[in-house]
VEXDODO-261133 format. One record per residue (C-alpha): residue in one letter; y, x, z. Coordinates in steps of 0.1 Angstrom, whole numbers, plus 5000, padded with zeros to 4 digits. Layout:
% residues N
AYXZ;...
***
This chain:
% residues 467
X277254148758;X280254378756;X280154658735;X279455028741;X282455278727;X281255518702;X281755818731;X279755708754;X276855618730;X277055958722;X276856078755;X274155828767;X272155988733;X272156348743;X271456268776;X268456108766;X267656398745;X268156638772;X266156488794;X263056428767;X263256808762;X263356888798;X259956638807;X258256768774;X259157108789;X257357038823;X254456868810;X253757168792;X254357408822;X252057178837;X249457138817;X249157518805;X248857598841;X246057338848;X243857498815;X245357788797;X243058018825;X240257788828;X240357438843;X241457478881;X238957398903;X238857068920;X240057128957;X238956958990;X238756518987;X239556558946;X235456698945;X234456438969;X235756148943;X234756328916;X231156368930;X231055958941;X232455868902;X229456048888;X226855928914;X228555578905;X227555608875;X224555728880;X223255418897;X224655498932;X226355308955;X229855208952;X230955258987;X228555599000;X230655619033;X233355499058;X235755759051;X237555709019;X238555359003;X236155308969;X238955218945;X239455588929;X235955648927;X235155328909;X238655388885;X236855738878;X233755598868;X235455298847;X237555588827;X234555838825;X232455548812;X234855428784;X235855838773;X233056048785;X232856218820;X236056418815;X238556548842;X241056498816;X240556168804;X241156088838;X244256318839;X245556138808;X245155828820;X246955928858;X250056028833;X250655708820;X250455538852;X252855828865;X255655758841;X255055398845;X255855428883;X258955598869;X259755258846;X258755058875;X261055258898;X263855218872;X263454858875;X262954818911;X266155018916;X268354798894;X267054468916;X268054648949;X272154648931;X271655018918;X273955058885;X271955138855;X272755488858;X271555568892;X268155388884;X268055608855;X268955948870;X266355788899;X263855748874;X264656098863;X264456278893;X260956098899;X259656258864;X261056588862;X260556808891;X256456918884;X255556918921;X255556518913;X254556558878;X251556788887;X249856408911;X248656298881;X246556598866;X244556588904;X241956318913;X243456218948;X244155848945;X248355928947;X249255768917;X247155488914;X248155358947;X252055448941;X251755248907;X249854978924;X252654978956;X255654968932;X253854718910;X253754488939;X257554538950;X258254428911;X256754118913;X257954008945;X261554128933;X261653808905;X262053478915;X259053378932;X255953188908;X252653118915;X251153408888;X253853648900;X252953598940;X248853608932;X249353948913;X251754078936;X248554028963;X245954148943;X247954478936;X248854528977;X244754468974;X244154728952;X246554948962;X244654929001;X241254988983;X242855268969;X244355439002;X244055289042;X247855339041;X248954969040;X245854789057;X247954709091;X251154689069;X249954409046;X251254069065;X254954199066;X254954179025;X255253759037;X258253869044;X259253879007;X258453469010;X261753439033;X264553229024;X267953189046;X268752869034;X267752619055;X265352909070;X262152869058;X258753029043;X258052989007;X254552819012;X252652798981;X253453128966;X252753319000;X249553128997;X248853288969;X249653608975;X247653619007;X244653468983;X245153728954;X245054008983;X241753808999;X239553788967;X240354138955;X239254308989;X236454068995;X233454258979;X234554569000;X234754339032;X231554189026;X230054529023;X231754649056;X230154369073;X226654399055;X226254749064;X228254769101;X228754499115;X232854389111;X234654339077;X236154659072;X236654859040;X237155199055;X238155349089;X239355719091;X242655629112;X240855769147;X240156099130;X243456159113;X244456069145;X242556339162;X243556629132;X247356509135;X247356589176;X245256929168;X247057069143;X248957339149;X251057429119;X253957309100;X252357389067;X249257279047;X246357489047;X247257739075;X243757699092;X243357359084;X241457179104;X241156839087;X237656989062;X235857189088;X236356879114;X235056659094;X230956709099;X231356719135;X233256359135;X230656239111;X228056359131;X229356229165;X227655879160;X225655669135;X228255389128;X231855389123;X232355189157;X230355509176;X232455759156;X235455609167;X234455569206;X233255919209;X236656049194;X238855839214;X237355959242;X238456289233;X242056159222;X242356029260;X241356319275;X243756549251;X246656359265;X245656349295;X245756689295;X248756739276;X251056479294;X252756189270;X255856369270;X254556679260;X252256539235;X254856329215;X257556639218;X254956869200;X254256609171;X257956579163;X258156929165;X255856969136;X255056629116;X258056599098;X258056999088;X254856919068;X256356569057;X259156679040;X257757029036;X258757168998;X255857399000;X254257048984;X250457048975;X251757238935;X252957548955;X250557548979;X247757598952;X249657828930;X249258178937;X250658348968;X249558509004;X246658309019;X248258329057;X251258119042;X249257829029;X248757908994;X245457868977;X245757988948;X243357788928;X245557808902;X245458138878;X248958158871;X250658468858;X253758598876;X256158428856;X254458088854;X254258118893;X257958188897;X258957918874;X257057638885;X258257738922;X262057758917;X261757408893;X259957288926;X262057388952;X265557378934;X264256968922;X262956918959;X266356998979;X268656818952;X266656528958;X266656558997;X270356668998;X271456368972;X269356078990;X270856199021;X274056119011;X272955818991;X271155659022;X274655709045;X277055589017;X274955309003;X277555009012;X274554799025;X276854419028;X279254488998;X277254468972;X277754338933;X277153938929;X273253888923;X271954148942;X269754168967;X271554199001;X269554429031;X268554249060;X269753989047;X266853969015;X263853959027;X262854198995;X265054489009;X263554389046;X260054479039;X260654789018;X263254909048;X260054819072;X257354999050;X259855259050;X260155289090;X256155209089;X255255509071;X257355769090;X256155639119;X252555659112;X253155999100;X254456099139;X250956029146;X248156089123;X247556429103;X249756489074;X249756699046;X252656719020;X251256468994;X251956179020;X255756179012;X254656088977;X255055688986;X258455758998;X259855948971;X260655668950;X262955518974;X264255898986;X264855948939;X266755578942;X269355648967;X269556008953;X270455858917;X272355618933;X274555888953;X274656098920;X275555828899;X278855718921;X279556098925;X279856138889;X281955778884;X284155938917;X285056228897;X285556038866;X288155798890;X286155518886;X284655288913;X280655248921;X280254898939;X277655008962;X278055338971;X281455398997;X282355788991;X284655819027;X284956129044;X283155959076;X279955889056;X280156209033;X280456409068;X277156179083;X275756259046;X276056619054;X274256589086;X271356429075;X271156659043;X271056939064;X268056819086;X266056709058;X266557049041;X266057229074;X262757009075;X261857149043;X262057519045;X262357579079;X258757559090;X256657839077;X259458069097;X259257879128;X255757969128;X256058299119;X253658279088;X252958609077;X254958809106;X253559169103;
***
């Protein structure tokens, strides 16, 4: 182990310092927003798990509806049992599994060949800005399912075992019972069971990782079949589906139309397979009358807007004018508001700018000795397909800001990745993975400026506010 000069241990120290201060510093921001005014209300699906947790524990039934999957419901009730129905022991408990997603992340990114200061800075970047921070004081099931998600990629980053490959299922189990987001994803994970020698598929430990993901979702697959008919656990894709090709803005909560649509969808047939039918009817006709063309042109004019939008769910429920999206649930005072914005929004574009760049520089087939190789590990395969997956999805279905929170990971890694070899560039020293040429610094520029044109472009395309 070769020893670290006095300098940089030094260095390495106050950085660590710094950024202690600097998370202590948001936490507070955070938390004094949350409280020092009264507890802000819950808003939207955060009552509707919070409702479901109590009736849980109440004696009611652990899967009320077809909608949303039961996992944050039941993990309410489980925490509310053990510390008292409290919001905040459930906030408190949603930290820790937030800065775990950042240890997780830090690990993940040193498997994928990151140095161990870009999976620091990436780790960083993931904790500090309090638009990602502020997931785990809300009762959406965000962090659980991120946790659970990266938990999984962990696992299946080690050399393959029997324990590691059963866990690595049961968290891509939980994480599905948690949010619908990886139910038609799942199989490409036995991609991670791949080897190029000799090609062939690791049999015993895919085995078991398909096992671990079958016992944990068979209660909920029962019920679905029990109670309707087909093994299902939930099934809202047909109306997201439906909100995604009706909405009309490029922000969240300008007239939005996924609350108010919601009784009428429920109320268009008595089982999930009616529901369904009756609204893809409608979906057919809609394009129909749109025309294909027209239909998919309008979608990419305004998905990724909200996507990447940094008006991200913190903003849009601090205070501010209703036509833009704001909800101001939270009772902020001026300079509260102001701070928590600019922190937002200065955070948000570093990290859009940096993995920009870090995504067009990585050197994806020279990497260090030992690291996983893209394309050619199956590892780096499936998280470049779950990438491509969700950003596809999200062309389709209704989105709201809070769905990019499963890709920021990846987005913080190449961002600490970039900054990381910047810093060595400067400092004339190399960075193995990361080529700084003026070809894919130019290309970097590019796609920096359409993610940041993505991100605050929107509310002025629709003319938000005008007069």
């Amino acid at each position: 182990m070769n020893p670290v000069a006095p300098g940089v241990a030094r260095r390495r120290q106050r950085l660590a310092a710094l950024f202690v201060a600097l998370f202590a510093l948001s936490q507070a921001l955070l938390w004094f927003a949350y409280y020092a005014h009264g507890a802000k209300p819950l808003i939207g699906d955060e009552q509707g798990y919070q409702d479901t947790a109590l009736a849980i524990l109440a004696g009611g039934a652990w899967m009320p509806n077809t909608i949303w999957p039961p996992l944050q419901p039941l993990l309410l009730a489980a925490i509310y049992t053990a510390f008292g129905a409290h919001v905040l022991a459930a906030q408190i408990v949603q930290t820790l599994l937030f800065v775990a997603c950042a240890a997780l992340l830090r690990d993940l990114w040193r498997r994928l060949g990151g140095s161990v200061a870009a999976a620091n800075t990436a780790a960083a970047l993931f904790l500090l800005n309090p638009a990602t921070a502020a997931y785990a004081q809300w009762l959406w099931p965000e962090i659980p399912h991120l946790f659970l998600l990266l938990a999984a990629l962990c696992l299946l980053a080690r050399a393959p075992s029997r324990l590691s490959a059963f866990a690595a299922g049961a968290c891509i189990a939980l994480a599905i019972l948690a949010k619908s987001l990886l139910s038609a994803f799942w199989p490409a994970f036995l991609i991670a069971f791949l080897r190029r020698e000799r090609p062939h598929l690791l049999l015993r430990p895919a085995a078991l990782f398909v096992l671990g993901l079958a016992l944990v979702t068979a209660p909920a697959l029962w019920h679905g079949w029990r109670a309707y008919g087909r093994p299902m656990i939930a099934d809202s894709s047909v109306y997201n589906l439906w909100i995604g090709l009706t909405d009309r803005w490029r922000s969240d909560y300008v007239e939005d139309m996924g609350g108010a649509t919601l009784p009428a969808f429920i109320a268009s047939g008595t089982t999930p397979q009616e529901r369904n039918a009756a609204y893809l009817e409608k979906l057919r006709a809609l394009v129909a009358e749109r025309g294909l063309a027209a239909t998919l042109a309008g979608q990419f004019g305004r998905q990724y807007f909200r996507l990447f939008s940094v008006k991200t769910p913190l903003v849009s429920q601090l205070p501010g004018p209703a036509c833009a999206g704001h909800l101001s649930v939270y009772r902020t005072s001026p300079w509260l508001t102001r701070t928590l914005t600019v922190a937002n929004d200065w955070l948000h574009a570093l990290m859009l700018a940096a993995a920009a760049f870090g995504i067009v520089c990585w050197r994806w087939r020279r990497m260090p000795a030992g690291a996983l190789r893209p394309l050619r590990d199956p590892l780096l395969a499936v998280i470049t397909l779950l990438i491509a997956y969700q950003l596809g999805l999200m062309l389709l279905i209704h989105v709201k800001a809070r769905f990019l929170l499963p890709l920021l990971p990846f987005l913080c890694g190449f961002a600490g990745s970039f900054l990381a070899a910047l810093r060595r560039h400067l400092a004339a020293r190399s960075e193995d993975v990361i080529a700084l040429t003026p070809m894919r610094l130019a290309l970097g520029a590019l796609l920096a400026v359409l993610l940041l044109f993505l991100a605050f472009a929107g509310p002025a395309l629709d003319h938000l506010c005008a007069g």
